[in-house]
C-alpha positions in Angstrom: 24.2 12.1 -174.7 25.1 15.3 -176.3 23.1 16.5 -178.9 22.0 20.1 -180.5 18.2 20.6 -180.3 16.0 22.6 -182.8 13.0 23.5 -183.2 13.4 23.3 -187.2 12.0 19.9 -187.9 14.4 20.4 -191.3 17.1 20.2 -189.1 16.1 16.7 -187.0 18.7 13.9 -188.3 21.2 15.7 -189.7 25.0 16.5 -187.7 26.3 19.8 -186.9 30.0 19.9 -186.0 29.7 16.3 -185.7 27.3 16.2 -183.3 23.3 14.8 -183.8 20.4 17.3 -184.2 17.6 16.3 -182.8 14.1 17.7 -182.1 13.5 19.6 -179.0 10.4 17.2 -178.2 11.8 14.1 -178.5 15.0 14.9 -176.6 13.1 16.6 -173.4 11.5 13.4 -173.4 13.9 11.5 -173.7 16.2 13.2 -171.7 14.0 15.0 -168.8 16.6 15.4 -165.8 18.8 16.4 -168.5 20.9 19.7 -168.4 20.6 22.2 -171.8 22.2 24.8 -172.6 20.6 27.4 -174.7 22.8 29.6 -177.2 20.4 30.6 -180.0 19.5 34.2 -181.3 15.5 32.8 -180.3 16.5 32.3 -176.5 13.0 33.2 -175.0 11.3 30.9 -177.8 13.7 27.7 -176.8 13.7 28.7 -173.0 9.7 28.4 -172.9 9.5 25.3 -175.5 12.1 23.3 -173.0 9.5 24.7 -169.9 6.4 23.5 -172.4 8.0 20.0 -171.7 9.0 20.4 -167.6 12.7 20.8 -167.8 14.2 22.6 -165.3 18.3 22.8 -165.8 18.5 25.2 -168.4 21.6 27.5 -168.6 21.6 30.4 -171.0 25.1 31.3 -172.9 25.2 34.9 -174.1 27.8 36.0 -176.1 29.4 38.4 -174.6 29.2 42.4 -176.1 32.5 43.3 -178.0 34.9 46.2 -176.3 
């Protein structure tokens, strides 16, 4: 499943580009062996809620400084 997580419960249910937001609680777990990707401005805050709930493949996207 792909899904976009938030910790904004205002957010839970609703579709962003098309694709489900749900809450990060639920989906770690539901999905515990899963593999997130984390591109927020709140990177430390999501990185520690998805270690609150054991997951372990997290990948970080950065965007990238401009020349």
């Amino acid at each position: 499943m792909v899904c976009f997580c938030d910790n904004n419960r205002d957010m839970e249910g609703k579709m962003l580009e098309g694709v489900p937001v749900s809450g990060v609680k639920e989906t770690c777990v539901r999905y515990p062996q899963g593999t997130y990707l984390v591109a927020s401005m709140c990177v430390r805050q999501m990185v520690e809620s998805l270690m609150q709930y054991g997951i372990e493949k997290i990948h970080i996207i950065r965007e990238s400084p401009e020349e």
